[in-house]
C-alpha positions as a Markdown table, in Angstrom:
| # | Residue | x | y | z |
|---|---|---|---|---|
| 1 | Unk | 0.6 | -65.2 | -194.8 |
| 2 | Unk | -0.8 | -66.7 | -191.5 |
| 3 | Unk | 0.5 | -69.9 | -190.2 |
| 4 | Unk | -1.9 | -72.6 | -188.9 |
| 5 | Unk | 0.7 | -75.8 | -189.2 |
| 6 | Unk | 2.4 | -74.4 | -185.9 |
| 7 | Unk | 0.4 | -73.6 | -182.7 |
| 8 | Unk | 1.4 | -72.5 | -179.3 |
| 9 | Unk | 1.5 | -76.2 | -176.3 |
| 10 | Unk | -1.9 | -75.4 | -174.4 |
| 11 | Unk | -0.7 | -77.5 | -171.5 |
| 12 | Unk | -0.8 | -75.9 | -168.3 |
| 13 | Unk | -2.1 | -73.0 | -169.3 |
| 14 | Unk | -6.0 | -74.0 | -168.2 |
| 15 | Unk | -6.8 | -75.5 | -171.3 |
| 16 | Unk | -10.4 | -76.9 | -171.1 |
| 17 | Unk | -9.7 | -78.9 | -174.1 |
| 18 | Unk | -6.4 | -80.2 | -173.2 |
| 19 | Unk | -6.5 | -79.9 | -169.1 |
| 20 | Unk | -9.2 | -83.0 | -169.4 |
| 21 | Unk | -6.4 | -85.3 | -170.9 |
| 22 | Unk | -3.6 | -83.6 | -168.5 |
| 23 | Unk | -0.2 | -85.9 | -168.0 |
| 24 | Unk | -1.8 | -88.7 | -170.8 |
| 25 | Unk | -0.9 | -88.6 | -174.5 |
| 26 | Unk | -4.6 | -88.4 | -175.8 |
| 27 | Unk | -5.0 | -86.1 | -178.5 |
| 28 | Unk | -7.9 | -83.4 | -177.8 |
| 29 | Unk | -10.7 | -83.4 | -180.5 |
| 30 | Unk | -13.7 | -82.5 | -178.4 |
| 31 | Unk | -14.7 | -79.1 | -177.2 |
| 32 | Unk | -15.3 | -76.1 | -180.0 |
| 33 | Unk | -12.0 | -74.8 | -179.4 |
| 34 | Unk | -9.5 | -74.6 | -182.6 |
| 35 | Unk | -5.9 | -75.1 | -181.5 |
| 36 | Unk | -4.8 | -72.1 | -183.3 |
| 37 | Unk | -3.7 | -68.7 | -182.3 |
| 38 | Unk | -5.7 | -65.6 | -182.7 |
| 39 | Unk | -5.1 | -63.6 | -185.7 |
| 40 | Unk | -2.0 | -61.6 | -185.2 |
| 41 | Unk | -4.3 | -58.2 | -185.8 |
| 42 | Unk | -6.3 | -59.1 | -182.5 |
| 43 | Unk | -3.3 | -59.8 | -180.2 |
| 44 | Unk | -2.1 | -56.1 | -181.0 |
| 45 | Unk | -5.4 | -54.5 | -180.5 |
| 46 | Unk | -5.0 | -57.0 | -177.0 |
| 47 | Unk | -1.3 | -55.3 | -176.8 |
| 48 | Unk | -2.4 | -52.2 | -177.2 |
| 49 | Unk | -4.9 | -52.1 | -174.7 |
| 50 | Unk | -2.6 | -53.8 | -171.9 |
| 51 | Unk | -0.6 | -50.9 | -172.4 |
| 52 | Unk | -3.1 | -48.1 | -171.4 |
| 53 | Unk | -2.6 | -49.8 | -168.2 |
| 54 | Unk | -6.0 | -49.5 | -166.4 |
| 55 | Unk | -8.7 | -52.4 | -166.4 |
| 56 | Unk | -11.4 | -51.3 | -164.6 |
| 57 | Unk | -15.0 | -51.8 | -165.6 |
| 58 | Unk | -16.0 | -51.1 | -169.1 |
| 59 | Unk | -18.9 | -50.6 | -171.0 |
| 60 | Unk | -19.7 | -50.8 | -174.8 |
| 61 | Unk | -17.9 | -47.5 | -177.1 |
| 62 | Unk | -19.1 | -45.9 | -180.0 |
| 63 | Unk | -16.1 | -47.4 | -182.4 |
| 64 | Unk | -17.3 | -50.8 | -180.7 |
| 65 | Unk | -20.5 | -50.4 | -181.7 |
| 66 | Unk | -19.8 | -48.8 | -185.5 |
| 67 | Unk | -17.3 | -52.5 | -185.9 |
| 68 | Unk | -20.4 | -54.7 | -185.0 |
| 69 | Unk | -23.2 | -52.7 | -187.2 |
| 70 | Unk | -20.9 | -52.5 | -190.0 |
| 71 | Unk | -19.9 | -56.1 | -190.0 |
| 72 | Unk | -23.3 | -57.2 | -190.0 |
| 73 | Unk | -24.5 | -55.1 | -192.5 |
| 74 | Unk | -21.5 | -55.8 | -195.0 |
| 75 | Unk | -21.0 | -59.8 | -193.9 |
| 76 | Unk | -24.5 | -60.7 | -193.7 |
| 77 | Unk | -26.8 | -57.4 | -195.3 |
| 78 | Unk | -28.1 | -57.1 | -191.7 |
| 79 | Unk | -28.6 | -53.3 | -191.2 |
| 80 | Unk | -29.3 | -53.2 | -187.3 |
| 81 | Unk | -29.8 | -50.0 | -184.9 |
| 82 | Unk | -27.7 | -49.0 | -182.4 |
| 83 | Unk | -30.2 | -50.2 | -179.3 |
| 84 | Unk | -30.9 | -53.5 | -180.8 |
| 85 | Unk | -27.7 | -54.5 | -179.1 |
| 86 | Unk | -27.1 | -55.8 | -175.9 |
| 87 | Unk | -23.5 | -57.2 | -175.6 |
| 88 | Unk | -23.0 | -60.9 | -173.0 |
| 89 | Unk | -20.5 | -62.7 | -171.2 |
| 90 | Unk | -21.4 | -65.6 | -173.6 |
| 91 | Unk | -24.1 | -67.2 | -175.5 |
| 92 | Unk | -24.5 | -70.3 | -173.2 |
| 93 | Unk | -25.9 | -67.4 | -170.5 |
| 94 | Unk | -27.8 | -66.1 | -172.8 |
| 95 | Unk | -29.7 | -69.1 | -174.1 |
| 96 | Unk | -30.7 | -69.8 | -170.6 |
| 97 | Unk | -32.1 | -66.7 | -169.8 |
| 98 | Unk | -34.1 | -66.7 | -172.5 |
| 99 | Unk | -35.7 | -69.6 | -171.7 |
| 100 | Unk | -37.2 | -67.4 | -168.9 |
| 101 | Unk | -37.3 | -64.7 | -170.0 |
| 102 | Unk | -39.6 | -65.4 | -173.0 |
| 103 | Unk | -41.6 | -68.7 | -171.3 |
| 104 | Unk | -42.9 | -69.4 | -168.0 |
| 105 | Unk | -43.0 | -72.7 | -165.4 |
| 106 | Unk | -45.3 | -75.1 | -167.3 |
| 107 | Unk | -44.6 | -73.6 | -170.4 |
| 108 | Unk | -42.5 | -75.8 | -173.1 |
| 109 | Unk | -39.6 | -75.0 | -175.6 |
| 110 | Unk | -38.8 | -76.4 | -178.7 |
| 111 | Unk | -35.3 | -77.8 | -180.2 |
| 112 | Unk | -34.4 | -79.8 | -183.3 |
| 113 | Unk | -31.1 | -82.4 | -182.3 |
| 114 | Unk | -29.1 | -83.7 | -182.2 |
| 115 | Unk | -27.7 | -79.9 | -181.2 |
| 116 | Unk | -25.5 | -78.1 | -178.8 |
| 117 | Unk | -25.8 | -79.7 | -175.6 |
| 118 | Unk | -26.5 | -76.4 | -173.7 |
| 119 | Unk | -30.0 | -76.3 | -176.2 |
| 120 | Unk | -31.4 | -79.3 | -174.5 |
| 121 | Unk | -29.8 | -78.6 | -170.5 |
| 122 | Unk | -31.2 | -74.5 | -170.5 |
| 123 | Unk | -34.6 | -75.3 | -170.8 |
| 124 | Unk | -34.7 | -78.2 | -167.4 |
| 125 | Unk | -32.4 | -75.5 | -166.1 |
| 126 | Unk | -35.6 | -73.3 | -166.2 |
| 127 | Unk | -38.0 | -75.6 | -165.3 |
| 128 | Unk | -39.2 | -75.9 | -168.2 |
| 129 | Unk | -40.6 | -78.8 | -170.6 |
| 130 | Unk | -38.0 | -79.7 | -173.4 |
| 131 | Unk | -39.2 | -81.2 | -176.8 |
| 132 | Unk | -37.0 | -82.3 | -179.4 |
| 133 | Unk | -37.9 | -83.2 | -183.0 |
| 134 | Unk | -35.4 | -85.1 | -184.7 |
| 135 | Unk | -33.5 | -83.6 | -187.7 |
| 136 | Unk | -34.5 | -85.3 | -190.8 |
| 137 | Unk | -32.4 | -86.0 | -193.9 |
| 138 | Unk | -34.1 | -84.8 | -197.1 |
| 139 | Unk | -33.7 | -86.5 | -200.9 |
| 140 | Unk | -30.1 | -84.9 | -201.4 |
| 141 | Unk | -29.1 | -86.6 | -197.9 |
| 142 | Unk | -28.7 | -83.6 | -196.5 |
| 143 | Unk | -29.8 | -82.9 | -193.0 |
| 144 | Unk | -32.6 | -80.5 | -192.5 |
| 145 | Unk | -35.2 | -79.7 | -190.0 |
| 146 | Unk | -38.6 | -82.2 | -190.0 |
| 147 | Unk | -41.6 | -79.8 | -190.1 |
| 148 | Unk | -44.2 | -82.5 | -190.1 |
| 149 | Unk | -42.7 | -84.0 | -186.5 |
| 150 | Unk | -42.3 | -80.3 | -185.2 |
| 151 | Unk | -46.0 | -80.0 | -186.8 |
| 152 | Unk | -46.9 | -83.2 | -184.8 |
| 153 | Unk | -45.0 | -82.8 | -181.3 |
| 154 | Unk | -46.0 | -79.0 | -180.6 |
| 155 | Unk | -48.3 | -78.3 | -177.5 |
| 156 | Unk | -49.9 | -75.0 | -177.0 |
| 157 | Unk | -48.1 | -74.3 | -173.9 |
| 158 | Unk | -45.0 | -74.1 | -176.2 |
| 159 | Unk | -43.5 | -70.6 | -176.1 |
| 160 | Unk | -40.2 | -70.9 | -178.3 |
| 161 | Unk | -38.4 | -72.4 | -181.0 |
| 162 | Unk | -33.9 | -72.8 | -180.4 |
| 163 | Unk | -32.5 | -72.8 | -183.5 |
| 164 | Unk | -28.8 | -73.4 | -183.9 |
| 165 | Unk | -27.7 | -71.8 | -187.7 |
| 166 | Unk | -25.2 | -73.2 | -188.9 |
| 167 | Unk | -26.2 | -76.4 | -187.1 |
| 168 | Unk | -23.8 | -78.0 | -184.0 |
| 169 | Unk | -23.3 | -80.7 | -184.6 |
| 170 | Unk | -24.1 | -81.3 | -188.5 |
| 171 | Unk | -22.4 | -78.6 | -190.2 |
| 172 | Unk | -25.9 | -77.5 | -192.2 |
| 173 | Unk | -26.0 | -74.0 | -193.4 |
| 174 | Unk | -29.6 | -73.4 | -193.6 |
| 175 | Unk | -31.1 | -72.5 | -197.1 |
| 176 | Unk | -34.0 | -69.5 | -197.3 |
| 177 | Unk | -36.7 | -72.0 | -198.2 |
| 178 | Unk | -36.3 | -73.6 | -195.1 |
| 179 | Unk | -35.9 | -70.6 | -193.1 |
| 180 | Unk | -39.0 | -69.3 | -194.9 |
| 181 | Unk | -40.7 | -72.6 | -193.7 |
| 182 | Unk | -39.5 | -71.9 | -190.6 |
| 183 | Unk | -40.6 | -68.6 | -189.9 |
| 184 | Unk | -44.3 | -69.7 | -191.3 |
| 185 | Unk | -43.9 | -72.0 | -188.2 |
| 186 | Unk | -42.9 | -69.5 | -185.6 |
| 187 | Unk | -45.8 | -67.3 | -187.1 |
| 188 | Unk | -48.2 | -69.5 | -186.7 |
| 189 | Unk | -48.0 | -70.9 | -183.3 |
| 190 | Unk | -46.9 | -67.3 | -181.9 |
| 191 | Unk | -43.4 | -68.6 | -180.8 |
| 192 | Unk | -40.6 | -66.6 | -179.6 |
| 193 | Unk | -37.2 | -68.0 | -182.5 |
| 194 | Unk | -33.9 | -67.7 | -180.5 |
| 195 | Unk | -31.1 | -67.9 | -183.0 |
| 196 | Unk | -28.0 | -68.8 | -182.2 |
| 197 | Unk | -25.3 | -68.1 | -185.2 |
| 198 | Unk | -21.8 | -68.0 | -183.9 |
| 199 | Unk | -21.1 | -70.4 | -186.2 |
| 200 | Unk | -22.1 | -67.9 | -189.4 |
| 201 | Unk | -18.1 | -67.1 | -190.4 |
| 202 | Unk | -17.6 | -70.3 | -190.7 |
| 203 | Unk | -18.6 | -71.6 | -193.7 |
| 204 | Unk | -15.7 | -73.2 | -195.3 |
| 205 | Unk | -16.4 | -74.6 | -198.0 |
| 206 | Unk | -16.1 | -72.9 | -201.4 |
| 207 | Unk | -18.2 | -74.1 | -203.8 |
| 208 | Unk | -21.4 | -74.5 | -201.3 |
| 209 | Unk | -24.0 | -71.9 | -203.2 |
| 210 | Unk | -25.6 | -70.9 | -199.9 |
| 211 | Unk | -24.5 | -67.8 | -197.9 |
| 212 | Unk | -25.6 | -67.9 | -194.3 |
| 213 | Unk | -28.9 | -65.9 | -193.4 |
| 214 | Unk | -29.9 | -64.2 | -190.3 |
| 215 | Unk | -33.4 | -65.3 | -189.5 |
| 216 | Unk | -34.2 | -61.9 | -188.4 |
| 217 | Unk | -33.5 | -60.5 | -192.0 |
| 218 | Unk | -36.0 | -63.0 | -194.1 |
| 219 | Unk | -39.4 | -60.2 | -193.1 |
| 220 | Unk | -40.0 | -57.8 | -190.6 |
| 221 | Unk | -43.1 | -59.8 | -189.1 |
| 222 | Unk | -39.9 | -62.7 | -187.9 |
| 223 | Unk | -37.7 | -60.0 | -187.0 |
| 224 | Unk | -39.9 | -59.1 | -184.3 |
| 225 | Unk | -39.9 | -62.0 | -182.7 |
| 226 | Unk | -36.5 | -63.3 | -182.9 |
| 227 | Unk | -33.8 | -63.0 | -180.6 |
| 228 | Unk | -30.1 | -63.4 | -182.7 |
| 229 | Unk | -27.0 | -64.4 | -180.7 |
| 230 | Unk | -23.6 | -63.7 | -182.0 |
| 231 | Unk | -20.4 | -63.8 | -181.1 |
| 232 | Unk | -16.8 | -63.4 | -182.9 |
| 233 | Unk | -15.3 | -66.1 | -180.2 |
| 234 | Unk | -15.8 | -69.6 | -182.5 |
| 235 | Unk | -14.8 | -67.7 | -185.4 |
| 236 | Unk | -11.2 | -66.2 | -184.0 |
| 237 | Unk | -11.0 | -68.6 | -181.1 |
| 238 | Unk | -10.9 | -65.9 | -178.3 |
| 239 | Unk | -14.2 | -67.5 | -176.4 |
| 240 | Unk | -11.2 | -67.2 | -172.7 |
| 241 | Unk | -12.1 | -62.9 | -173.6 |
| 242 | Unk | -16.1 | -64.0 | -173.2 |
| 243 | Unk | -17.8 | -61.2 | -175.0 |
| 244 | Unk | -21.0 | -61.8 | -177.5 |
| 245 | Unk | -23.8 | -59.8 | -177.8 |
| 246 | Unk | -28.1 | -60.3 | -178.8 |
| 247 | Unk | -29.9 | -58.5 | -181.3 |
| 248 | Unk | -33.1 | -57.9 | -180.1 |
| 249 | Unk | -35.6 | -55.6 | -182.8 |
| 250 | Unk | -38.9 | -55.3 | -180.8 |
| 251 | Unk | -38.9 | -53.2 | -177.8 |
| 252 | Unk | -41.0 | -55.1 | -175.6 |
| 253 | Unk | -38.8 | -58.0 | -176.3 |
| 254 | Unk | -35.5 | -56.0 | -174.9 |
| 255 | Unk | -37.4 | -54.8 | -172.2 |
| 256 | Unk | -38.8 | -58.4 | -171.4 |
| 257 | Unk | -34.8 | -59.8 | -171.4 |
| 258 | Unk | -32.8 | -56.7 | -169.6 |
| 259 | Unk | -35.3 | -57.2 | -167.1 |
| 260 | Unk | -34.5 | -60.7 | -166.7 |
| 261 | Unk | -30.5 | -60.4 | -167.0 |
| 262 | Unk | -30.5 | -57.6 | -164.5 |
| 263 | Unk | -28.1 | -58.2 | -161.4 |
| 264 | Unk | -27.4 | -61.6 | -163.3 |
| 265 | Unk | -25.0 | -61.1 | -166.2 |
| 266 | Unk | -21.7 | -58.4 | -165.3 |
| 267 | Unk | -19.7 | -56.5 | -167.7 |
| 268 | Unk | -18.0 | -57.4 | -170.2 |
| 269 | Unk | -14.0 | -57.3 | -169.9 |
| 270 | Unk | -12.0 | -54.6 | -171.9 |
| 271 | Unk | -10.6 | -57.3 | -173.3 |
| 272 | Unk | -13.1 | -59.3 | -174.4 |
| 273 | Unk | -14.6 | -55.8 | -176.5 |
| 274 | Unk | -10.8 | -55.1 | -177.8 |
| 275 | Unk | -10.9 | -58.4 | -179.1 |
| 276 | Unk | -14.2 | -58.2 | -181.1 |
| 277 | Unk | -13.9 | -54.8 | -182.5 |
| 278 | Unk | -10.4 | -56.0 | -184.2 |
| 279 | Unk | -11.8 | -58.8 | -185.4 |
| 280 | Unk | -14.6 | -57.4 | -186.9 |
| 281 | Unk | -12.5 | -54.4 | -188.2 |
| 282 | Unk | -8.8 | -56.3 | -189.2 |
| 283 | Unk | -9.9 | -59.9 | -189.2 |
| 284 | Unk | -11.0 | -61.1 | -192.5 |
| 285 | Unk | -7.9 | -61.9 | -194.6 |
| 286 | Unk | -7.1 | -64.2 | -191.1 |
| 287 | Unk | -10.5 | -65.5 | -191.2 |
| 288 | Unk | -10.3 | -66.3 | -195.0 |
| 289 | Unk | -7.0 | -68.2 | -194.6 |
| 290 | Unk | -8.3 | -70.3 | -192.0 |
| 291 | Unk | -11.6 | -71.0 | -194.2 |
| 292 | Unk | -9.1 | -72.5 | -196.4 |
| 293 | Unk | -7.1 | -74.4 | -194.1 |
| 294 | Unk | -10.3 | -75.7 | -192.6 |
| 295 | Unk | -11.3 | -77.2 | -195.9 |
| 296 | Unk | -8.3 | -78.8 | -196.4 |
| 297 | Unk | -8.7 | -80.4 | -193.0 |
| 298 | Unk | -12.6 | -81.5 | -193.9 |
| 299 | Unk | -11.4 | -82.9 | -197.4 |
| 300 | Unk | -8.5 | -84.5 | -195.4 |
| 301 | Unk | -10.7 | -86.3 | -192.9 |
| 302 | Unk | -13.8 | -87.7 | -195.3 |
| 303 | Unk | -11.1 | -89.0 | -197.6 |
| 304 | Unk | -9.3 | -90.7 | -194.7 |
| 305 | Unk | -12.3 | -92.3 | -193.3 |
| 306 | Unk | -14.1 | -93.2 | -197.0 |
| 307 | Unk | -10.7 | -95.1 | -197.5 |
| 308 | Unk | -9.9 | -96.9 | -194.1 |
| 309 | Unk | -12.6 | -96.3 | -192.3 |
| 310 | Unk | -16.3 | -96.7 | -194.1 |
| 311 | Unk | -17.9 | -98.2 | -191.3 |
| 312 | Unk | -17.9 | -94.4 | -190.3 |
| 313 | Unk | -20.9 | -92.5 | -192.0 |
| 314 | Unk | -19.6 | -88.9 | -192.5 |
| 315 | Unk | -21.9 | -86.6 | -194.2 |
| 316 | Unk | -21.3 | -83.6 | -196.4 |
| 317 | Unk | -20.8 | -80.4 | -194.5 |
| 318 | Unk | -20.4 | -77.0 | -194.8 |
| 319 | Unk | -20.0 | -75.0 | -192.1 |
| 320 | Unk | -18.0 | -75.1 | -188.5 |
| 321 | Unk | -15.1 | -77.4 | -188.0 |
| 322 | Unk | -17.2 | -79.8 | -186.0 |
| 323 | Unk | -17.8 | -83.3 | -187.9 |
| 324 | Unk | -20.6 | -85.3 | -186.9 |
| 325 | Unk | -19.6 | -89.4 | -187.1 |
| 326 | Unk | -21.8 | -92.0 | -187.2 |
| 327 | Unk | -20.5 | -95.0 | -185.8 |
| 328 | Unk | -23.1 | -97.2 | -185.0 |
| 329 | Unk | -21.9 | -99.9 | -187.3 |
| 330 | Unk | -18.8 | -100.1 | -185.5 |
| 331 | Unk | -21.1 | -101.5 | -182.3 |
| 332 | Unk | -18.5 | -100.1 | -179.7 |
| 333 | Unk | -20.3 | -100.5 | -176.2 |
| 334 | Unk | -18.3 | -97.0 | -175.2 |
| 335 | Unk | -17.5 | -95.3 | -178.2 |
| 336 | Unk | -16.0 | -92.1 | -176.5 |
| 337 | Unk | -13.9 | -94.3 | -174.0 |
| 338 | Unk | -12.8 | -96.5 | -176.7 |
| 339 | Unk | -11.3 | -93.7 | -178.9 |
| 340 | Unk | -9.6 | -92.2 | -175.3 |
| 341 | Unk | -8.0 | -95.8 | -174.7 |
| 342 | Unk | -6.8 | -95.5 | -178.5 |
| 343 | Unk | -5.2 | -91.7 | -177.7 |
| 344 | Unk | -7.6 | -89.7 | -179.8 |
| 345 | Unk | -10.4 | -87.9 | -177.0 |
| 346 | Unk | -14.2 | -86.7 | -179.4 |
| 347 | Unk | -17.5 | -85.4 | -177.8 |
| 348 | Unk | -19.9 | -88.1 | -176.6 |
| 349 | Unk | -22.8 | -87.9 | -179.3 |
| 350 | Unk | -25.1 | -88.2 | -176.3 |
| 351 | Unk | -25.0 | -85.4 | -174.7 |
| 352 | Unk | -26.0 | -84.1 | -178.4 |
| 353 | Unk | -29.0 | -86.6 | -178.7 |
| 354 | Unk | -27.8 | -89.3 | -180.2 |
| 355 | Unk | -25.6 | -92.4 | -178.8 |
| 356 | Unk | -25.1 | -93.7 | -182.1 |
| 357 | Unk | -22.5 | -90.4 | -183.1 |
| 358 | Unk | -19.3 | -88.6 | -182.1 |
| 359 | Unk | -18.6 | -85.5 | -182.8 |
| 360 | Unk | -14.8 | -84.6 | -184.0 |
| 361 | Unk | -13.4 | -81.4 | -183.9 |
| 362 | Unk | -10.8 | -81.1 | -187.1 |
| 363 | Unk | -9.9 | -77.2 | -185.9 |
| 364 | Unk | -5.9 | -78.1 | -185.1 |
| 365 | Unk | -2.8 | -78.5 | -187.2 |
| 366 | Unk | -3.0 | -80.9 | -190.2 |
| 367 | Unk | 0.0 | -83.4 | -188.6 |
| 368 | Unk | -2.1 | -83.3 | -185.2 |
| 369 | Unk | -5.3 | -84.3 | -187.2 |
| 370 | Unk | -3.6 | -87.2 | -189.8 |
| 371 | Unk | -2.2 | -88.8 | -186.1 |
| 372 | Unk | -5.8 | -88.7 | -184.2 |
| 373 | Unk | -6.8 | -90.6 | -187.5 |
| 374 | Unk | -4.1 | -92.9 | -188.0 |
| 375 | Unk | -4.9 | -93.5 | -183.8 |
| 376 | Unk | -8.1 | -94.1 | -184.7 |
| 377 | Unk | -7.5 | -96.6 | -188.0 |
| 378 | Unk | -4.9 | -98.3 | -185.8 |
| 379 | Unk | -7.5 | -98.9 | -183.0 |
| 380 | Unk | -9.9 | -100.1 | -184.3 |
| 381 | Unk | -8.3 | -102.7 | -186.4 |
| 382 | Unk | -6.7 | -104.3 | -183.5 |
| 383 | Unk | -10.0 | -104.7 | -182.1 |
| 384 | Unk | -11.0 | -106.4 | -184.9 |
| 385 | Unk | -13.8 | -103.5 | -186.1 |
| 386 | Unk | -12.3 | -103.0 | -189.3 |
């Protein structure tokens, strides 16, 4: 019904993801930005509200509201209230603020990574102390957070704990045990949890047994402490309409983080709140097709590199379209660079953590991914890597 083989040319429209490579013929796959168009039932809500003509400043509306409370109680059997929502320009704002909104100077915050570069930058934004514990990979081989280091490397100046479900870079959906675990944790050492899962919808892959969980949903003693960030922009690629929103239960707590946003963040855009009540109202046969073509593109890419490429490590996955590469055995001195002078342009794993990965976004048309591989195959074999 929906077509993701064809997509719109991004040039010179003020592409981020395709603006970087402007007047060269290096294929994209960096940023968290599918190359597809919207689904067709947002652009008409988008039509629609051109029409009425008027864009002056907007605040949230009651059917706004009802789309977002009934999507997360039907999607993800989160039954919020009305005030627990605070809608953002974005979740990268919102991360930050956090950071001081729930710490103070000398205080430190906690982050498993490799993760979303913003994780590590927001709290030296804030001036304050960032420690990282290293994701582990458990018997299966699965990646999975290591509560012994996060045992070992917390301080009690440590005020909160970043988590990023489903995981940026790795693709983990995170199971209840060790969200349980997890929440013990926070409990414990009195930490403030900041949840970022814009990534939630995303979980492509079919037979995978494990739905995604809001942290805030596992008992009522986490929910109080946990601040949820969502957004319908990863999902159906409309982050240009910047509109997410928190989900804040404890009173104090959404006191604590208007205060702190106040004469900082500004409206939202009409268009940006047009766009997320569709989505959450008309979007899910869309969103289930491009599940499907996702995991087509996933299946398409581990093949390709178990076959001509298994100096690559690629582990499972199951959620987002972002695929985390190992290439140390390749032993390029510039990975990143190396790939651009080959015509194929992937996120710098350090910026995530780690030197030793790229990260590969697979979100475009099948023919665009199969030539960023066969660039890549090509590339490397010249040089001798393969």
């Amino acid at each position: 019904m929906y077509n993701f083989d064809t997509c719109p040319n991004r040039e010179n429209f003020g592409s981020l993801k395709w603006d970087r490579y402007k007047d060269t013929s290096i294929l994209p796959l960096w940023v968290a930005d599918m190359d597809f168009q919207t689904a067709p039932e947002i652009l008409k809500a988008l039509e629609d509200r051109l029409k009425h003509g008027v864009m002056g400043y907007t605040v949230p509306y009651d059917s706004l509201y009802e789309s977002v409370i009934n999507y997360l109680s039907q999607s993800h059997n989160y039954s919020i209230e009305r005030d627990w929502l605070k809608f953002l320009p974005g979740l990268v704002p919102a991360i930050n603020l956090c950071c001081h909104a729930f710490s103070d100077q000398g205080d430190s915050i906690m982050t498993a990574s490799p993760v979303y570069p913003p994780f590590l930058l927001a709290p030296r934004y804030a001036d304050r102390e960032l420690i990282t514990t290293p994701l582990c990979q458990d018997a299966s081989g699965q990646w999975t957070l290591d509560f012994s280091t996060m045992e070992a490397s917390i301080k009690p100046n440590t005020k909160v704990f970043i988590l990023c479900n489903p995981h940026n870079p790795v693709g983990r959906v995170y199971s209840r045990a060790e969200l349980e675990q997890l929440a013990d944790f926070c409990e414990r050492h009195d930490l403030i949890l900041i949840s970022d899962e814009i990534h939630c919808d995303l979980i492509f892959d079919p037979l995978f047994q494990n739905k995604h969980i809001s942290a805030a949903t596992l008992n009522d003693k986490l929910a109080k402490r946990t601040i949820t960030l969502m957004a319908p922009s990863k999902t159906y690629n409309t982050p240009g309409l910047a509109c997410a929103f928190s989900i804040i239960e404890d009173p104090a707590m959404r006191r604590k983080f208007e205060k702190t946003t106040r004469g900082i963040l500004t409206e939202i855009n009409c268009f940006g709140y047009a766009a997320c009540e569709a989505a959450f109202r008309h979007g899910e046969p869309w969103r289930q097709e491009l599940l499907s073509y996702l995991n087509s593109n996933y299946k398409l890419l581990k093949s390709f590199l178990e076959e001509n490429i298994p100096q690559i490590e690629f582990k499972p996955m199951q959620a987002t379209y972002l695929a985390w590469l190992n290439i140390k055995d390749l032993e390029l001195k510039s990975p990143a660079k190396f790939f651009e002078a080959q015509g194929v342009g992937l996120s710098d794993g350090t910026a995530f953590g780690d030197k030793n990965y790229l990260r590969l976004n697979f979100a475009c048309p099948r023919k665009q991914l199969t030539e960023a591989l066969d660039r890549m195959h090509t590339g490397l074999k010249k040089e001798g890597k393969i």
